[in-house]
N, C-alpha and C positions, 0 to 999 in steps of 0.2 A: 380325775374326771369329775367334771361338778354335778350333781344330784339337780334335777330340775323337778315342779311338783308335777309333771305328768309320768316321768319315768317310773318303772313297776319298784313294787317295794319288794326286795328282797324275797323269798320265802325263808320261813324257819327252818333250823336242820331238821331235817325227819329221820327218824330211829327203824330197826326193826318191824318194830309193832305196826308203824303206820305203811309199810310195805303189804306184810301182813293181813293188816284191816282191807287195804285195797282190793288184793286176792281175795278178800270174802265179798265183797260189795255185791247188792244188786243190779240187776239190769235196769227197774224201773231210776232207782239214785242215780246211777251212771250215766244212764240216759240225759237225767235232768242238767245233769252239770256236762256235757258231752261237747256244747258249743264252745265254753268256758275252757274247758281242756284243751280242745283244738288250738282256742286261740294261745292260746302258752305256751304249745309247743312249735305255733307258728312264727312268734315272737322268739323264740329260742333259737331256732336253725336261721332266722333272718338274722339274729343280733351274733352269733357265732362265727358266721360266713364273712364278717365285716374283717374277723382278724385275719383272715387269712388273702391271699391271692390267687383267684381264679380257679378254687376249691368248693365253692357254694355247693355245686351239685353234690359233691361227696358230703359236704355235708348233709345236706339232702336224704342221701343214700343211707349213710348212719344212723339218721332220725329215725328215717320207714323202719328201717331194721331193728334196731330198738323199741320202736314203739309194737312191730311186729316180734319180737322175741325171736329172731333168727339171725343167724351168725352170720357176717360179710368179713372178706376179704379184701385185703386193700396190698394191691401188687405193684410195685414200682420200685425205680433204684434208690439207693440212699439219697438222702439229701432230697427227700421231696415231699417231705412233711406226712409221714406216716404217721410216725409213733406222737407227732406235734397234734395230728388232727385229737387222737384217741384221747391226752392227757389234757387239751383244750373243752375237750366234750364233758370229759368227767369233774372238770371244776366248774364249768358253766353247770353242771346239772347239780352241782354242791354235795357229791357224792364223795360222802368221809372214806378216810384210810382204812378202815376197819372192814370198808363191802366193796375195796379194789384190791385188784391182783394184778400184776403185770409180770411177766417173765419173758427172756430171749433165749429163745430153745436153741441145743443143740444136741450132736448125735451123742453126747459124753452124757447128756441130762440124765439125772436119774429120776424117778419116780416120786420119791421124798424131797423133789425140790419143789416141785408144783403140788405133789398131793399131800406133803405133811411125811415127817419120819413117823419111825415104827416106836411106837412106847413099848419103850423098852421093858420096866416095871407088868405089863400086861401081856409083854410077850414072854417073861418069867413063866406066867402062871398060860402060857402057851396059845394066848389070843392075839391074832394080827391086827392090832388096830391102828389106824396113824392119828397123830396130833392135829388135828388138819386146821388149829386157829392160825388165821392169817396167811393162811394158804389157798389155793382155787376151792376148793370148796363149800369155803366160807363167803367167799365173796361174792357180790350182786352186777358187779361190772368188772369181767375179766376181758386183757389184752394179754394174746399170744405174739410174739412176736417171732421172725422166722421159723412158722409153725412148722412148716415140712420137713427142716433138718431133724426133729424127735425122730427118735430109736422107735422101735415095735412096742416097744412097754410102755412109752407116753402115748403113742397114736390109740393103742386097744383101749387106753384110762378116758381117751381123748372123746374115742368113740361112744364109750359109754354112756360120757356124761352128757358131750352134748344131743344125740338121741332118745334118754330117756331120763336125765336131769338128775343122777344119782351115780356112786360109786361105792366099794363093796367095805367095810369094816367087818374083820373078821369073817369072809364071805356071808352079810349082812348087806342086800339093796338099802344104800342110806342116801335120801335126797341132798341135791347140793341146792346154795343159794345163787346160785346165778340166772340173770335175768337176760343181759346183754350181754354178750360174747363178739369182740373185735381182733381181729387177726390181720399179720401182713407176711411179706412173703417179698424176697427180692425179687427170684424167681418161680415160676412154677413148673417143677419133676413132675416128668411124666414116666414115674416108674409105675409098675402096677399094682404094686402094696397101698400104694398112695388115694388111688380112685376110688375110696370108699367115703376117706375122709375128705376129700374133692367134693366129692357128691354132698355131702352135709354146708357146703358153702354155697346158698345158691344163689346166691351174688356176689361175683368179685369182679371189685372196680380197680382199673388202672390210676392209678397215680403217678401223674408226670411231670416233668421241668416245666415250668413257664415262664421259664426267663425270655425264649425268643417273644413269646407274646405281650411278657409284664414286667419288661427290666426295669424301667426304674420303681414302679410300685413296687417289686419284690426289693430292692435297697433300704426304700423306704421304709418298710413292712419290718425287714429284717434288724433294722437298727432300731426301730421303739421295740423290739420284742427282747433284744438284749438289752438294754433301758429296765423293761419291765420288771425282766430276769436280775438283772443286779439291783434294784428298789425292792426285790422280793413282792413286785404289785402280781395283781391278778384280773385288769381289766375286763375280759372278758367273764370271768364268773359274776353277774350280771344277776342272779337270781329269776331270771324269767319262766323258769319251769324245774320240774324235781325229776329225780327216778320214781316217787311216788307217781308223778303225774302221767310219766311211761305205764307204769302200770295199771294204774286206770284206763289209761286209754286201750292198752292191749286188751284187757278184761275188757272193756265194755264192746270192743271190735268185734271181740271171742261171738262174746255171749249172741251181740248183732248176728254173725252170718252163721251160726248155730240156729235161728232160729225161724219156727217152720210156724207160719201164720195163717189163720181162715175166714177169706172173705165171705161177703154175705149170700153168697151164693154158692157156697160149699167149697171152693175153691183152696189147695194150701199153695200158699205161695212162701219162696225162699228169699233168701238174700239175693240172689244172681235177678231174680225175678224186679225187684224193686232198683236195685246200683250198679246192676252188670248187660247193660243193651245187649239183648240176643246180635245185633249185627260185630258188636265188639270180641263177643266170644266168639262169634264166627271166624273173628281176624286174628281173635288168640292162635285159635287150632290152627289155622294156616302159617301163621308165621311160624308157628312154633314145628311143625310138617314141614316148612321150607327149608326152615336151619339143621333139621334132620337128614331131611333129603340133599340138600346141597354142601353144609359144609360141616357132616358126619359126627353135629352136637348128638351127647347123650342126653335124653331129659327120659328123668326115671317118673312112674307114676308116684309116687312122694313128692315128686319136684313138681309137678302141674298143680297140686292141692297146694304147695306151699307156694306156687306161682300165684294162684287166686288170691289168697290171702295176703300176699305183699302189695299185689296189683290194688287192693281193696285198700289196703294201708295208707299205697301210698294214694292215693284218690283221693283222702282223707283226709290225710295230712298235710297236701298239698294246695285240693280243693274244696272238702270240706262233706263230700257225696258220690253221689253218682260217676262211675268210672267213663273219663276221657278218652281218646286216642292216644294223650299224650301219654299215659299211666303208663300204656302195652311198650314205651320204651324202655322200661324195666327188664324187656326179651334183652337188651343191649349188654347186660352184666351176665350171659349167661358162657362166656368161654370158659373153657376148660386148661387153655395152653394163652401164651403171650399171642398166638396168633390169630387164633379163635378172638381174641379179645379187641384186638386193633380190627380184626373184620366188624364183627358185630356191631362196635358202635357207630359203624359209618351204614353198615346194610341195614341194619333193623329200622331207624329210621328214615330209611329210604323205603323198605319196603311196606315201611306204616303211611309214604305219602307225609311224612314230617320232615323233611328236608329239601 
């Protein structure tokens, strides 16, 4: 690909510390570069979405999620660009080997495959601790892959970490590094062990063939991508945005709808006050009371808070502000079963009046 002088310059790789430093940042700094961020990672999910075929939205989906710090789900049969979306994401973001993880779970997993073996030399002297370099808890961008086959031992590690962003070292709460958490799943078990860690995905998006819709671009598509693959190129990693720059952005979203402001007439007003039209939130609770009432979704109080805060992401991310109609189609990723999933996306935008 030829470099033209408008195209973005690369960014440099960022370590650690510049992760880090972000997590400390203020709200006033954040602020200031806030437009500057957006635009980066609007430029990111636009130039990402080019390599793929009739994928944009998921990508999309990936970004909000990321840049909101909550785990998505990506459900669909082999061969339809799952594990392609996750490994495309993380070179376009130029996220080194050192803060990825990727693993394909099954019921044989053990524990020390994902969380690090047991040091041995420590378990001498009678301390459980694991290795955990270059394992999930070191890393800043983990993919699970056929997440629901784990055994009980990966799901309770599974639980812990992504709820409360730690796991235990010689029963010792030790924080992990994980920022963005992607998962897929051929299908989705509806056994009842499972509905906990169900619940912790509060977006799972269908991923599906598009051959009837994009045959000859998916040809097309497919034969530069093995091109690329034997050149050993990486067109898409593109430098338009970082995991630094997720992270800013989450922070500064945080910090946003965290905060409680006082007009000049004594007045506090929140975030929902300023980005969230009272008549929108009114169409939240309804739709979200419809899908209850009609086709028997669970939606836990944890999941309406973390609905808001996606809703607001992607408003953001998308448009820049103030939440849309279009945002609340976000209700569309909320199934629980393959069949929950194929309803959803066809009723919630009906019942938003968006189709």
């Amino acid at each position: 690909m030829t470099k033209t002088k408008n195209d973005p310059t690369p960014s440099e790789p960022e370590g650690p510390r510049d992760v880090e430093r972000a997590e400390r940042a203020d709200y006033e700094t954040l602020a200031a570069e806030a437009s500057e961020l957006r635009a980066r990672i609007d430029r990111f999910r636009g130039a990402l979405g080019r390599f793929f075929v009739g994928k944009q939205r998921l990508v999309d989906l990936m970004t909000v999620a990321a840049v909101a710090q909550e785990p998505i789900l990506l459900v669909g049969p082999p061969g339809t660009a799952k594990s392609d979306l996750v490994l495309k994401f993380k070179d376009a973001l130029g996220v080194p080997d050192d803060d990825y993880f990727e693993y394909m779970l099954t019921r044989f997993t053990e524990p020390s495959e994902v969380m690090g073996p047991i040091d041995v030399s420590l378990l001498r002297e009678g301390r459980w601790v694991r290795r955990d370099r270059g394992k999930l808890p070191t890393a800043r961008l983990v993919f699970l892959d056929e997440i629901f086959k784990s055994n009980s031992a990966i799901l309770n590690a599974l639980l812990t970490v992504i709820n409360e962003r730690k796991f235990y070292q010689d029963g010792v709460p030790t924080p992990v590094n994980l920022r963005v958490l992607f998962a897929a799943t051929n299908e989705i078990p509806e056994h009842g062990e499972l509905a906990a860690l169900k619940d912790r995905f509060c977006l799972k998006a269908a991923c599906r063939s598009v051959q009837e819709d994009h045959f000859l671009e998916l040809i097309d598509a497919g034969l530069a991508l093995q091109t690329d693959r034997d050149l050993g190129r990486k067109p898409w990693a593109e430098g338009h945005a970082s995991l630094v720059d997720l992270v800013k952005a989450h922070r500064y979203l945080s910090l946003r709808m965290s905060r409680v402001e006082t007009t000049l007439d004594g007045r506090e007003t929140r975030d929902r006050d300023r980005f969230f039209p009272p008549e929108l939130l009114q169409e939240l609770r309804r739709v979200v009371r419809t899908l209850v009432r009609e086709d028997g979704l669970f939606v836990s109080d944890r999941k309406i808070v973390k609905l808001y805060k996606l809703i607001r992401t992607h408003a953001w991310v998308l448009g820049g502000g103030v939440v849309e109609r279009r945002d609340l189609a976000l209700l569309s990723y909320l199934g629980e079963t393959h069949e929950q999933i194929d309803v959803l996306e066809e009723k919630v935008p009906r019942l938003l009046g968006l189709s």
